[in-house]
Structure formats: structure tokens, C-alpha cells
MARMAR-377797 format. One line per field, with one value per residue (C-alpha): residue number from 1; x, y, z; residue in one letter. Coordinates in steps of 0.02 Angstrom, whole numbers. Layout:
BEGIN
seq <- NUM ...
px <- X ...
py <- Y ...
pz <- Z ...
type <- A ...
END
This chain:
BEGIN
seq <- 1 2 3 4 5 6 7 8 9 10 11 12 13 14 15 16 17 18 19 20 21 22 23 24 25 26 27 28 29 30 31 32 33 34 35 36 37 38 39 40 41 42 43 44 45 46 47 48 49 50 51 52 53 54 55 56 57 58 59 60 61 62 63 64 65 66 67 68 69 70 71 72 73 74 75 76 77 78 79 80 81 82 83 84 85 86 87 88 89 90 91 92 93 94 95 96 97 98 99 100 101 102 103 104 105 106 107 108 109 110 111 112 113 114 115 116 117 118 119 120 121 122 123 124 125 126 127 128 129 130 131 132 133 134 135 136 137 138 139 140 141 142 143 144 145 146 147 148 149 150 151 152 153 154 155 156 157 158 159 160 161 162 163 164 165 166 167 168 169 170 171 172 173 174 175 176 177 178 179 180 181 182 183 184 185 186 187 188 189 190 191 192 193 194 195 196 197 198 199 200 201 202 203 204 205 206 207 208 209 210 211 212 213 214 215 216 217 218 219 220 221 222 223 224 225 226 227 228 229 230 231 232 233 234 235 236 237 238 239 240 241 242 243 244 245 246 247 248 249 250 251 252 253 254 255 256 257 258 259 260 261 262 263 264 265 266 267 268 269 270 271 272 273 274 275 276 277 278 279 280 281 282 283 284 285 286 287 288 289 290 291 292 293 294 295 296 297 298 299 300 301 302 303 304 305 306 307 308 309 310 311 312 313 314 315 316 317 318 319 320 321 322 323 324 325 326 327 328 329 330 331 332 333 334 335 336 337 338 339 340 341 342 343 344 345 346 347 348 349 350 351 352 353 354 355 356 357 358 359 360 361 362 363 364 365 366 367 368 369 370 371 372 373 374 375 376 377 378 379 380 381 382 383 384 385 386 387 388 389 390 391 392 393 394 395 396 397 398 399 400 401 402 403 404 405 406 407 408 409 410 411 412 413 414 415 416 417 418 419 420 421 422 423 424 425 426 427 428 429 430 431 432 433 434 435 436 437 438 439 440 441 442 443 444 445 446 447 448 449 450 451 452 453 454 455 456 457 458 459 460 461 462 463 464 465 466 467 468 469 470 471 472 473 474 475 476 477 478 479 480 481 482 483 484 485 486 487 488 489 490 491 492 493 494 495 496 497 498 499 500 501 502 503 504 505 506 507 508 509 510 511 512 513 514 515 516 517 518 519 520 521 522 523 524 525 526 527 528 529 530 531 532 533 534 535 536 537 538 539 540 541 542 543 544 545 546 547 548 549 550 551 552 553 554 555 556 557 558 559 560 561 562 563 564 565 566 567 568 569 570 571 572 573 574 575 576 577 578 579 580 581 582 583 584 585 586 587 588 589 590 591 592 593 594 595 596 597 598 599 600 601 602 603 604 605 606 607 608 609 610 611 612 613 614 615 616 617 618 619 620 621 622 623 624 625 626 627 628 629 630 631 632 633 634 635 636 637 638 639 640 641 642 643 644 645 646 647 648 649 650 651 652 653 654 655 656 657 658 659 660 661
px <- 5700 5860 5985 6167 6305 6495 6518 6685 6774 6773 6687 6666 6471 6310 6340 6218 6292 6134 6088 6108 6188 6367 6365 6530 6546 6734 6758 6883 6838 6657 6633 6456 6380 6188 6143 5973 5844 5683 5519 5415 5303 5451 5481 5636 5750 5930 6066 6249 6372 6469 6642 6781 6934 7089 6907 6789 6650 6539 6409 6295 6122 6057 5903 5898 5855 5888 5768 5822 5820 5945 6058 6174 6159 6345 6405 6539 6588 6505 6647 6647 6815 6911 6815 6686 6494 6440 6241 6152 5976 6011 6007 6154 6180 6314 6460 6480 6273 6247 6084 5982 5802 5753 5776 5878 5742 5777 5728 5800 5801 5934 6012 6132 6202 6326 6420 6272 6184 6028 5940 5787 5769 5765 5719 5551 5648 5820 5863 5902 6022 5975 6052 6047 6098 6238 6203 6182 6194 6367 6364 6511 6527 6697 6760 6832 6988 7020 7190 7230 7291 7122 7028 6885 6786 6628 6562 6366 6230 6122 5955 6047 6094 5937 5775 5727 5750 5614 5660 5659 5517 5425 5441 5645 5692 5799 5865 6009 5891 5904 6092 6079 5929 5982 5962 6087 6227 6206 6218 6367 6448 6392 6486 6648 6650 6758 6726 6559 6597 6471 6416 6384 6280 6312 6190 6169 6071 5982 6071 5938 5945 5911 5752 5700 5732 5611 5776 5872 6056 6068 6247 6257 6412 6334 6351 6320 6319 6458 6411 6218 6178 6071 5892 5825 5870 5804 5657 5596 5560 5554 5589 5758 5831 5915 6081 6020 5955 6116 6231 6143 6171 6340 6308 6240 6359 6525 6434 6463 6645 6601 6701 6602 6691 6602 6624 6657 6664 6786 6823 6691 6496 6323 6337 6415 6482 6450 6271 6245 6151 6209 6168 6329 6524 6513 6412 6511 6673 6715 6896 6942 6847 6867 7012 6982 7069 7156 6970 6856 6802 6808 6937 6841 6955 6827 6715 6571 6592 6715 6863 6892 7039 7143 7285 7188 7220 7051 6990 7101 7049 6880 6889 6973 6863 6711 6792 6850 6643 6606 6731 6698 6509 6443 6597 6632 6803 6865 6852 6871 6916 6822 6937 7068 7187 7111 7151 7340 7313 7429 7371 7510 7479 7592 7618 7666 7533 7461 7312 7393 7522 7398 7296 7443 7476 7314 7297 7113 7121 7260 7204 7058 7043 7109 7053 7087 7020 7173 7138 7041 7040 7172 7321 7450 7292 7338 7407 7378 7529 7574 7483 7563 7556 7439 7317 7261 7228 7090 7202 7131 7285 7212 7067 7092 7235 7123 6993 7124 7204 7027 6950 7025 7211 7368 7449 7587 7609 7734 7592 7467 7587 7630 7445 7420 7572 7514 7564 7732 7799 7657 7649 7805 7896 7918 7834 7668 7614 7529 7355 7395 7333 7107 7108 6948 6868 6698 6654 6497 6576 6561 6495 6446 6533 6399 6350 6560 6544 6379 6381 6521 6435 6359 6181 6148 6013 5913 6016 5963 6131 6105 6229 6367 6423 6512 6664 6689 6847 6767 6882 6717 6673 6512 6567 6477 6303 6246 6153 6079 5937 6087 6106 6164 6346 6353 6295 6423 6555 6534 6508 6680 6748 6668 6737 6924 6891 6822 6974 7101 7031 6990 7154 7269 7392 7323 7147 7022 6860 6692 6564 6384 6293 6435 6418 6237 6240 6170 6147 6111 6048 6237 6215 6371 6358 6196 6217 6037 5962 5887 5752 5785 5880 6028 5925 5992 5872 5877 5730 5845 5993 6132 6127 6304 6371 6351 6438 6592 6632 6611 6697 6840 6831 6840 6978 7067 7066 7185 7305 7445 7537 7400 7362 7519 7525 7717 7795 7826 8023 8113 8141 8015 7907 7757 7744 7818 7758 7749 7751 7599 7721 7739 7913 7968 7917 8076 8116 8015 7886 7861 7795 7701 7549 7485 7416 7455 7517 7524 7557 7616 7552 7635 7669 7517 7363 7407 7308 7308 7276 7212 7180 7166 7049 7048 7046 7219 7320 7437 7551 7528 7690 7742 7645 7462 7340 7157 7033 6969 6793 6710 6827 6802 6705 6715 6798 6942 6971 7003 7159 7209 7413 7335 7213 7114 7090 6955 6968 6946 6963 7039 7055 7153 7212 7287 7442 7388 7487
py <- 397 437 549 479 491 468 295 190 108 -47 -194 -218 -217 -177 -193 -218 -166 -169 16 64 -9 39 34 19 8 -10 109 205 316 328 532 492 342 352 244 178 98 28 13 -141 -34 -23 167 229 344 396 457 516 427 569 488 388 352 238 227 152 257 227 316 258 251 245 130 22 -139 -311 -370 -179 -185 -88 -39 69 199 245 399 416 449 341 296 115 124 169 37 154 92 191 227 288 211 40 6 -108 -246 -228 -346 -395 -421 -555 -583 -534 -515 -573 -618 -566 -570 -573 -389 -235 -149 -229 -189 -40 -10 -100 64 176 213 148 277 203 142 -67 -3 -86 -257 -268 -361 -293 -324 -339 -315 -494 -520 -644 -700 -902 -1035 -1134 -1216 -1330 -1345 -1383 -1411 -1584 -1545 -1719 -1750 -1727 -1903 -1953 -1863 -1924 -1787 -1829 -1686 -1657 -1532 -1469 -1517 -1652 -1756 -1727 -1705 -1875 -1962 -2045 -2036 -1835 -1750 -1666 -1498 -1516 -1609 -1511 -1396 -1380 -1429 -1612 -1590 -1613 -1750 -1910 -2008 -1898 -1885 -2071 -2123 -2008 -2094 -2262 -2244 -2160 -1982 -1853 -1726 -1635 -1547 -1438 -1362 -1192 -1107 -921 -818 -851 -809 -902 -826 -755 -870 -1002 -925 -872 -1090 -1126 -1169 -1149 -1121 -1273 -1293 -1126 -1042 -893 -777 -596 -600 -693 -678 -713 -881 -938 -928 -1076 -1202 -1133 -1238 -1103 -1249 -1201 -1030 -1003 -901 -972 -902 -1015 -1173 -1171 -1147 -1272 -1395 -1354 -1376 -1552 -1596 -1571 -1661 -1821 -1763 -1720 -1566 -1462 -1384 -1264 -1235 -1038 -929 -797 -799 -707 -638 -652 -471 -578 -474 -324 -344 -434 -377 -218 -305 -257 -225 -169 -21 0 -1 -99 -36 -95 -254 -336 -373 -264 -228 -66 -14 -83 -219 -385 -513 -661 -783 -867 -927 -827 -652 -587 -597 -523 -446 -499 -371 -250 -248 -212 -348 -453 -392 -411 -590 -630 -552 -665 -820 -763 -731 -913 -987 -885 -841 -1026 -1101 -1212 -1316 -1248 -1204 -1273 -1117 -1139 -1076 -1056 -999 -821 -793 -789 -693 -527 -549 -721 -836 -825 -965 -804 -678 -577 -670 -829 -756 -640 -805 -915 -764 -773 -864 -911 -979 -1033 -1181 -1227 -1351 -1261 -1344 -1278 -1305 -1291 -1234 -1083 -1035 -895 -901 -1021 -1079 -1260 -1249 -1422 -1452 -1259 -1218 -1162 -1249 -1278 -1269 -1454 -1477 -1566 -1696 -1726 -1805 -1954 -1948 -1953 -2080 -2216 -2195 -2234 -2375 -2454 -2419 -2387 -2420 -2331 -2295 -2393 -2487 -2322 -2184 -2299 -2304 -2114 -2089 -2182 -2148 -1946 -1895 -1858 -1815 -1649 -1634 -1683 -1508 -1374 -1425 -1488 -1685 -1804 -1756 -1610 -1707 -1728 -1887 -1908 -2011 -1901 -1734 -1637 -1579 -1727 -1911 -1974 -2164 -2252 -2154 -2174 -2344 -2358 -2217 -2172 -1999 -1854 -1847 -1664 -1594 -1539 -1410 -1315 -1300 -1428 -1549 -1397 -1402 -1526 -1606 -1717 -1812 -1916 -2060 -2191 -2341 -2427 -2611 -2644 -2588 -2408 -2340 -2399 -2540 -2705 -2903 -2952 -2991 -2786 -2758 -2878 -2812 -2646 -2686 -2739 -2588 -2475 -2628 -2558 -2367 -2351 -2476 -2371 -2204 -2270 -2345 -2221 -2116 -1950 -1864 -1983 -1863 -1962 -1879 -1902 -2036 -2150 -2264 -2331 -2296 -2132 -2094 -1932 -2031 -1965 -1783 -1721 -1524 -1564 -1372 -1305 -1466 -1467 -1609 -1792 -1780 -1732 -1770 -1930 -2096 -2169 -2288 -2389 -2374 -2515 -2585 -2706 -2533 -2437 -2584 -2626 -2422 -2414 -2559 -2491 -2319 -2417 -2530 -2368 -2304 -2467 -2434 -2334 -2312 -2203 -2102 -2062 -1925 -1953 -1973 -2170 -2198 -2344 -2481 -2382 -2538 -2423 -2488 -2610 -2631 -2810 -2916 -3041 -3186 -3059 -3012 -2830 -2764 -2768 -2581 -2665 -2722 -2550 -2489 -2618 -2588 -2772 -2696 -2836 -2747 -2804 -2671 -2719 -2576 -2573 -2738 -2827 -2772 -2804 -2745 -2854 -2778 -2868 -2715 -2819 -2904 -3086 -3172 -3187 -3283 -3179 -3262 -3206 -3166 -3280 -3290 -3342 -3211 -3187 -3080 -2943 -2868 -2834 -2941 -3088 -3232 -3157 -3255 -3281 -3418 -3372 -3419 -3402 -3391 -3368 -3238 -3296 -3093 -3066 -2943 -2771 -2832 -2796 -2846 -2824 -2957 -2922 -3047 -3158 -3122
pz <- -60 21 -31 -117 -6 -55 2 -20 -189 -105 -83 -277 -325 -204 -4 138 272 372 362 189 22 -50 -244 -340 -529 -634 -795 -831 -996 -941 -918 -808 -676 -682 -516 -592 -424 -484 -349 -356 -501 -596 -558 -589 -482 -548 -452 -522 -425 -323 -330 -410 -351 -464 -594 -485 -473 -291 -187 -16 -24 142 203 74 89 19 -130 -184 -399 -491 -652 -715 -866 -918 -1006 -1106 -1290 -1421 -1552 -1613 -1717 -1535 -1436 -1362 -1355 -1211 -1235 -1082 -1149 -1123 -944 -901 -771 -625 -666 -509 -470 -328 -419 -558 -608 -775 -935 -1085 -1211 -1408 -1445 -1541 -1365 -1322 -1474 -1407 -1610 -1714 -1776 -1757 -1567 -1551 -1444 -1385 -1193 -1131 -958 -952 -1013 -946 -837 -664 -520 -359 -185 -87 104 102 278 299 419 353 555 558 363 329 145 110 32 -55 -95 -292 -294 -206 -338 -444 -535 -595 -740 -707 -742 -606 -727 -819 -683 -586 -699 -704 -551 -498 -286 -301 -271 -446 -371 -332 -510 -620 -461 -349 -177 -285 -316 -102 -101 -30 -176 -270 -104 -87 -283 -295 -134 -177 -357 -267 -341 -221 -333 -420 -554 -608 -792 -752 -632 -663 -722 -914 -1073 -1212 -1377 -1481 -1610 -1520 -1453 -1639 -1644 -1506 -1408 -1264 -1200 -1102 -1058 -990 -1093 -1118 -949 -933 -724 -651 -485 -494 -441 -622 -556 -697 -579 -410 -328 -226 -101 64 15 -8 -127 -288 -191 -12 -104 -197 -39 67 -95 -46 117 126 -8 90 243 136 107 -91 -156 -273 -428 -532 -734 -747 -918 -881 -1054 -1138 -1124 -1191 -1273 -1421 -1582 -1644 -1664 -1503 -1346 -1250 -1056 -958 -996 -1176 -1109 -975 -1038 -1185 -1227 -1060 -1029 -1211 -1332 -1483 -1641 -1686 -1791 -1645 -1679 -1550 -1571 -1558 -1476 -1426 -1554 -1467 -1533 -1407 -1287 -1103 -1092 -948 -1004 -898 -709 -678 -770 -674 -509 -571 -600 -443 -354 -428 -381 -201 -193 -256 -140 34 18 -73 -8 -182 -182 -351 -540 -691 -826 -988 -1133 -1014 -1110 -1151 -957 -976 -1172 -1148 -1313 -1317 -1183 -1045 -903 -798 -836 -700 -691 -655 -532 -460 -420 -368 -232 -185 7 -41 -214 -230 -100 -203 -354 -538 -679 -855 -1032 -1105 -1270 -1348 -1562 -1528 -1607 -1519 -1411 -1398 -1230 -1160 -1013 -1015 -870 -697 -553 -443 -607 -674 -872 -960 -1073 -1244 -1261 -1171 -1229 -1406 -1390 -1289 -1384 -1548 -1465 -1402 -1552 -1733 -1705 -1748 -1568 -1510 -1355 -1282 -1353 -1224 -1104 -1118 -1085 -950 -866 -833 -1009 -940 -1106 -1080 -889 -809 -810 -664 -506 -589 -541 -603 -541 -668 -807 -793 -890 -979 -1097 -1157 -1067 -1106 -1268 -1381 -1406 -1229 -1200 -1264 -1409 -1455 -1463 -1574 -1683 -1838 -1856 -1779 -1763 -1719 -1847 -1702 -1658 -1805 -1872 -2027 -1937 -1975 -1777 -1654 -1694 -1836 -1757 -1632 -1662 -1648 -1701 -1693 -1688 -1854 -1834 -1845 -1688 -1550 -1609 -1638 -1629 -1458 -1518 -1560 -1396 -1313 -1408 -1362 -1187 -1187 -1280 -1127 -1003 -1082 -1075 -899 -841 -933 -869 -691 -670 -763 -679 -663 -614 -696 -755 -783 -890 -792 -865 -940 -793 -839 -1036 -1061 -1251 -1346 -1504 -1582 -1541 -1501 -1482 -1369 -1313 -1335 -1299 -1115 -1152 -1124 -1261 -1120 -954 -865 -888 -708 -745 -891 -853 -850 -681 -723 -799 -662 -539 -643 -653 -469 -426 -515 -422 -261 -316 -394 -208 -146 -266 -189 -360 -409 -269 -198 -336 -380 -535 -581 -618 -659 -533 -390 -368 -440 -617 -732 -922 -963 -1131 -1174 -1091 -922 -987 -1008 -1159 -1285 -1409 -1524 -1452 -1369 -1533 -1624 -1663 -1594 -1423 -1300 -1139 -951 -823 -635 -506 -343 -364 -334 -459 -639 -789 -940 -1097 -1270 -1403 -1563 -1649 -1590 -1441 -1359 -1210 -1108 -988 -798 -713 -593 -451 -387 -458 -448 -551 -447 -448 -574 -663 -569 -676 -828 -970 -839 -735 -560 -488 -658 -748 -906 -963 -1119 -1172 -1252 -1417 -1344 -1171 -1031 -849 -678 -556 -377 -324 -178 -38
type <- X X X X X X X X X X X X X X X X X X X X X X X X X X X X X X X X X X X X X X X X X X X X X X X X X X X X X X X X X X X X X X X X X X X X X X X X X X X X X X X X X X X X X X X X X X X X X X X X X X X X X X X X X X X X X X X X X X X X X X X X X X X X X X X X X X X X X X X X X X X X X X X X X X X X X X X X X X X X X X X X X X X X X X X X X X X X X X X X X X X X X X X X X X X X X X X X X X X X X X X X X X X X X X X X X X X X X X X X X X X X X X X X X X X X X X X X X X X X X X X X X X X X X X X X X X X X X X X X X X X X X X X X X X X X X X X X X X X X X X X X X X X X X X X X X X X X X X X X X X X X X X X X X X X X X X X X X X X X X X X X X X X X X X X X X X X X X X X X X X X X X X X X X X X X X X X X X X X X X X X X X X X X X X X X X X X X X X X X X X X X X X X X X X X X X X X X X X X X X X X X X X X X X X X X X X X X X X X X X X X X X X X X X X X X X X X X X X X X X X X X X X X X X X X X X X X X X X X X X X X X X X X X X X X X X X X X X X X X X X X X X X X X X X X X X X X X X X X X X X X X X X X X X X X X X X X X X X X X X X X X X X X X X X X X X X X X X X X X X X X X X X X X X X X X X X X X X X X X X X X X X X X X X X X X X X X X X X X X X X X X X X X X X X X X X X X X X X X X X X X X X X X X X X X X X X X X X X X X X X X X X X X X X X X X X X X X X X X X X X X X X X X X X X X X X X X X X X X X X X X X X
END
């Protein structure tokens, strides 16, 4: 083996450069940097890193190769009460690993001591990080760059979406060489999606309670190596490394001119609370890489045990560093921040902290897609609309108020039209537009459409929770008939009811978001925390699904596309020929009218495709304005005449006709 030379503080994390690897590693009270190699037996061979410069500690190890496994073993005081866990037995994984080797198993070896050091060794379990050759062929692989006002993100997971489609191949299912198979590109073309956005694919761990369940992490919220492409959903076909398969995904993606977005977790890691695993950053510097409290112990901001702290520069620098890796080495279009608002925490959120400027500044990210969860369970960490520029926020907003109006009742004409008009009242401040708002009707996080409209509860016992977890404010309503076995006059009623969301959503100023599945009736049986559920409970059903579903929400895509009001990306104002909000007789809508609770609404887009609206109970007639007017597809033929000057609304109906010209 090679001797250690000095090396260089920079690039972050393990570096080919062809001869030799560079190793870097951030902490700043550790007092010693055990460089830990491992042989294909497992051997291991420790070398103090020589240097450290502004608290990165490096060193050069010449002739190494690629496939090369290592770790880290970090010295430094052990003292709990001032945020100190350092224990050199527990071998720890590089933070910014390229890939890793493993699993995080539930064992007391990984168990580095709640207030007490645990002093015996996880070498011959830990997982270990490994140095990868970033080299591949991009050719002339150019990212799309769809316009925000173009925009249609479409929320999938890589197993999810792919597990069960019967025109993959057995031995790609469930993996990202299917996320590129023709039958995926073409469905996701077909339907009109610009935009994949993907649950995440960062190296993750199954908490160990759910493996003492029999279950697994499925979602993927639970990361311990940012930068490690998640191995579970690697083929192996051909191959390629989970880091290749997943770039040429990419790769033949973008050829179709599909943006891919991925779901990252800067906001905490799979070392949990206090009594959590010991993998990574609490053992190699936990005062500096989590929010603590003045005794030691983690704020958890999170609801997961603990908090990064991006108060620290180097935390900062960190984190910007991972996604300049996603963007220029897989080449992905963008990120949408889970618990967002723990990244501006200095511990208040901030609109101007340093991560958000730093990023702003930043000539690389700041030209890619931003998406933010706006919320976290921090104090003051409602932060829906607070976001800079150029980030975009998930809108619950929305969400919550279609499903109301659609559904149960109780929002006013002007709360719709608030909604569907960008949620100015949230959005419309600084230089944010109206592509700022992700308008959404169900993500992964809650009922999916279908199980919205036929379930009044939660159904998650399986999680092994006792039906304690999800939300319990879905705002449903299951047209009468519990579940998903009804007469035929259930079924047609909620087929409207999902007719009205996906027209509202699809047609709303705004970024529309559609949760994978929705568009040919995926259900979860009423499990709405599905989490640790990677089964068919939460695997796509290509073989049923609803053919006249799936057309009607892609029809409206397509027809969303024509529709210059909404893509133009500018704010609607009064007499601009974008919008005008319309009475049942195709008069404007009078004060009072504005916010009665009988939902009877017309709206006139850019003057020639108008969306008539019948929330209530019964069937209703609403008055065309004047002019010839024709039900467009998917509308056409159903329970409209066509011409038409009257539209005989069905309850919980909707529709949109285009002015003939």
C-alpha cells in the first residue's frame, strides 16, 4: 500500500485523478482523521490524515484505484451535553461519498452511545464509501430547460412508477434503466409531462423499526449519503453502475425533452435522535453539522430526530456542493427541498439566509428548477409564499381549498378564484411569478385522487403505527359509499368529482403538479402515510388502469399547452384580455355573488376557452356568453350539447369550451 501524501482541501470528498485518490473530510473540533481503506477481504489499513487547512482535513494516496472501499474513524472529545459524539470505533461514512457499499443494519454496533460511548467496533458492518470514476459518455445531451410557464411536473418513484409494467423487461422493473425504457419516455410524452419529478434517489436507510416490522423505508426520507446514487434501484443490466444506469436514465430522458427533478433531504439524516445510528456526521462533527440545544441534545425540527444546521458555513458549502454534483456529473434539471424551510433556519427562517443567497449567486444552480416544501414543525415553519426567487413552493393552499370547494363546501367563489388565479394573495410579492406556486391536488404524502374521492378515513394499520400516522385532514368525501367496491351511480359520481380536480389543477394559473398514478385511478386501499410500503400496495397497476382517465387528464395537458393565459407566466390584471370571472348567466360576477357559497363560476381565458363551473349539489344551467362555443376534448359529448349556449352542469361538474373563431 502506498504511503499518505499531503494532498489538497479541495475537491470536497474522494478524487480520481487518474494516478492516485485525494481524500477530504470537514470537522472542525475533531483533534484526529483516521483515513480507514478496506481490501476486497475486508482488511483494514488506517492512515492519519497529514493536513487541514480552514478545518478540512485531506491527504493523497497514491495508486489507488476506483472500486477503492473506505471510512473515516474521527477523534475528538466525547461530551454529549456540548454536542460532542466523537467515537473512533464506529467507522463512519464520507459525507460527501459518490457511492456506498452496504447496508445500515438494525444492530447495537451502530449504536455509537446515547450519553455514554459505546466502545465496541461496526467495522465488519458499516457501511463503506467507495471511490467511483465519474467519467461518462453525455454525447450531445443537452438539458431541456422548459419554460416555468411550460411546466408540468409529474411526482413519481423510480420503483413505484415502474414495478409493474408489463412492456419492461422483469430484470429492469423497479430500476432507473426502466425510468429510460420506451414504454415509460413514450407514456410520459404521450400524457404531456415536461417535467419528472422524482422521490428520492440518494442513498437512504430503512429505520430500524421498521426492519424489527418486517418493513421497509420506501419513500426514501431517510439519507445518510447525499451523494451516493441509492443502489436498491440499480439493474445492473448491461453493467453499469447504479451511478451510469442512473445518468443514462437521464440521458435518454432529456433526448425526449423531459426535465428530471429530484426530491432531496437536506434537512436531516438517518442517524435519527439520540439513540439513533452513529453512520456519518454525528461522529464526525455533530456541534457543527446539527442544531442542538444549549445541554446537547438535537432540536428535532424535523419530526425525524434531528436538524442540519445551515447556520454553519460549512454546512452550507457542504450542501451546495452536493447539488452542483447532482446537476454537472448526472446532469438533473433541478430540486425540490423536502422540509425546506430548515434550509433558511438561522434558527428563524430567513428569505435572505446564506443558503438561499449563496444559491441564488450561484451561476449553476441558480439556472436549474427550485422547488420547496414550504413547511417544516419548527417554530414559525409555515412558510408557504416566503420563499425567494427563483425558488417555486408546493401550495397546500390549493390543494386544500379545491379539494373544499369540490368536495365538502365552505369556500367562496373569490377563495376559488384566489386559488386558481396563482394564489396571488401568497405569491404575488417581490419578483416571484406565477409558476412560483406547484399547484397540486395529492402528492405522495396523503390520499392519492382516487382514494380522496372514495374513502372518509385513513386506512393505514399496515404501517404498524395502529392508524396513529398520516394526516387526519384530508378534506374527502366518498360520495356516499365507503371504499372502493360501489353501485355504478358512486362510481359516476366520483368520476365527475376527479373530471373537476384534474380540470381545476390542469387549467389553473400556476405550475400544475400531478401525483403518478392519478391519471388511471391508482388506489392505496386509503393508506395515506404509505411510507414503508414498497409492495403493490404503492406500485402502479398498468394492467387496470382507467383507460378514459388517463385520456381526459392528457387531453387537458395538451389543451393546457394552447392556452397563452397560462403559459405566458404573467400575472392576470384587470381588463388584460387574460381572464374574466363570469356569473352562471355569463355576466361578471357581482360583490355578492363573489362570496356565496353557491359555486357557479364561468372563467374566460384569453378570450376564447371558457371553463364552466357547477360545485353544488344539483344539476344546473349556466348561460354561455355570447358567442358560438363548442365543448372541447375530452369534454366534447358529454352531457353538453355541442355548439351549445347553454351548459346543463352537471353537480360536481365541470367543463371548458373554446369560442369559434
Amino acid at each position: 500500500m502506498s504511503h499518505l501524501r499531503t494532498g489538497n482541501p479541495a475537491p470536497p470528498g474522494a478524487t480520481w485523478d487518474g494516478n492516485g485518490v485525494n481524500f477530504t473530510l470537514f470537522s472542525q473540533h475533531a483533534q484526529r482523521v483516521e483515513l480507514c481503506l478496506f481490501d476486497e477481504k475486508g482488511q483494514e489499513v488506517r492512515y492519519d490524515l497529514p493536513s487541514r487547512t480552514n478545518n478540512i482535513w485531506y491527504g493523497y494516496v497514491p495508486d489507488l484505484q476506483p472500486g477503492q472501499r473506505y471510512g473515516y474513524r474521527v477523534h475528538g472529545p466525547w461530551a454529549p451535553e456540548q454536542g460532542h459524539r466523537f467515537n473512533p470505533a464506529k467507522l463512519l461514512v464520507d459525507p460527501c461519498a459518490r457511492a456506498v457499499e452496504g447496508k445500515v443494519v438494525d444492530s447495537p454496533l451502530f449504536n455509537g452511545g446515547e450519553w455514554q460511548r459505546d466502545e465496541q467496533d461496526n467495522a465488519a458492518i458499516a457501511p463503506k464509501s467507495v471511490v467511483v470514476a465519474e467519467a461518462f459518455n453525455w454525447g450531445d445531451d443537452a438539458a431541456p430547460r422548459v419554460p416555468w410557464g411550460n411546466t408540468v411536473i409529474y411526482e413519481a418513484h423510480v420503483r413505484g412508477l415502474t414495478q409493474r409494467h408489463p412492456e419492461i423487461p422483469e430484470t429492469q422493473r423497479g430500476t432507473y434503466a426502466a425510468l429510460g425504457h420506451p414504454a415509460i419516455v413514450s407514456y410520459l410524452k404521450q400524457l404531456g409531462i415536461t417535467t419528472l419529478e422524482l422521490q428520492p434517489v440518494a442513498q437512504f436507510a430503512d429505520e430500524p423499526r421498521l426492519q424489527q416490522l418486517g418493513l421497509r423505508n420506501y419513500w426514501g426520507y431517510n439519507p445518510y449519503a447525499l451523494w451516493s446514487v441509492e443502489p436498491r434501484y440499480a439493474s445492473g443490466v448491461g453493467g453499469l453502475s447504479p451511478l451510469q444506469e442512473f445518468q443514462q436514465a437521464v440521458k435518454t430522458l432529456h433526448a425526449a425533452g423531459i426535465e428530471v427533478v429530484l426530491d432531496i433531504v437536506l434537512n436531516h439524516t438517518a442517524e435519527l435522535e439520540e439513540i439513533g445510528p452513529t453512520l456519518s456526521m454525528r461522529g464526525i462533527d455533530n456541534a457543527s453539522y446539527y442544531w442542538l440545544t444549549d445541554d446537547g441534545h438535537y432540536h428535532n425540527w424535523t419530526g425525524c430526530g434531528n436538524t442540519l444546521n445551515f447556520s454553519h458555513p460549512q454546512v452550507v458549502n457542504w450542501a451546495l456542493d452536493c447539488l452542483r454534483y447532482w446537476v454537472t456529473v448526472c446532469h438533473v434539471d433541478g430540486f425540490r427541498f423536502d422540509l425546506a424551510p430548515v434550509l433558511g433556519r438561522t434558527p428563524d427562517f430567513r428569505a435572505d439566509a446564506p443558503f438561499f443567497t449563496a444559491l441564488k449567486a450561484c451561476p449553476i444552480l441558480s439556472q436549474v428548477k427550485l422547488i420547496a416544501e414550504p413547511w417544516d414543525i419548527g417554530p414559525n415553519g409555515y412558510q408557504v409564499g416566503s420563499f425567494p426567487s427563483p425558488f417555486a413552493d408546493w401550495n397546500d393552499r390549493f390543494r386544500d381549498d379545491m379539494r373544499r370547494y369540490w368536495l365538502l363546501g365552505g369556500v367562496t367563489n373569490a377563495d376559488f378564484a384566489r386559488r386558481f388565479a396563482a394564489s396571488s394573495d401568497a405569491f404575488q410579492h417581490s419578483d416571484r411569478l406565477p409558476s412560483a406556486t406547484v399547484n397540486l391536488i395529492a402528492a405522495h404524502d396523503g390520499f392519492t385522487l382516487r382514494d380522496l374521492l372514495s374513502f372518509t378515513r385513513k386506512r393505514n394499520e399496515a404501517n404498524g403505527e395502529d392508524n396513529r400516522d398520516g394526516h387526519n385532514g384530508n378534506f374527502s368525501h366518498n360520495h356516499g359509499s365507503e371504499g372502493l367496491t360501489v353501485s355504478l351511480n358512486v362510481l359516476e359520481r366520483r368520476r365527475r368529482s376527479a373530471h373537476a380536480l384534474l380540470t381545476s389543477l390542469l387549467l389553473a394559473q400556476g405550475t400544475p403538479m400531478l401525483l403518478a398514478g392519478d391519471e388511471h385511478g391508482h388506489t392505496q386501499h386509503g393508506n395515506n402515510n404509505a411510507y414503508c410500503q414498497d409492495n403493490e400496495l404503492t406500485w402502479l397497476d398498468w394492467e387496470n388502469q382507467d383507460e378514459g382517465l388517463y385520456a381526459f387528464t392528457a387531453a387537458l395537458i395538451h389543451l393546457r399547452q394552447q392556452i397563452p393565459a397560462l403559459t405566458q407566466d404573467r400575472w392576470w390584471r384587470e381588463g388584460d384580455g387574460n381572464v374574466q370571472w363570469l356569473n352562471s348567466q355569463g355576466e361578471p360576477l357581482d360583490e355578492q355573488q363573489w362570496e356565496q357559497d353557491e359555486h357557479k363560476l364561468q372563467i374566460l381565458l384569453s378570450g376564447r376557452w371558457l371553463i364552466t363551473i357547477n360545485a353544488t349539489q344539483d344539476v344546473s344551467e349556466l348561460s354561455l356568453p355570447d358567442g358560438e362555443w363548442r365543448a372541447v376534448p375530452p369534454f366534447a359529448g358529454e352531457d353538453n350539447p355541442v355548439p351549445s349556449t347553454v351548459w346543463h352542469g352537471p353537480a360536481h361538474g365541470a367543463c371548458v369550451f373554446q369560442k369559434q373563431v
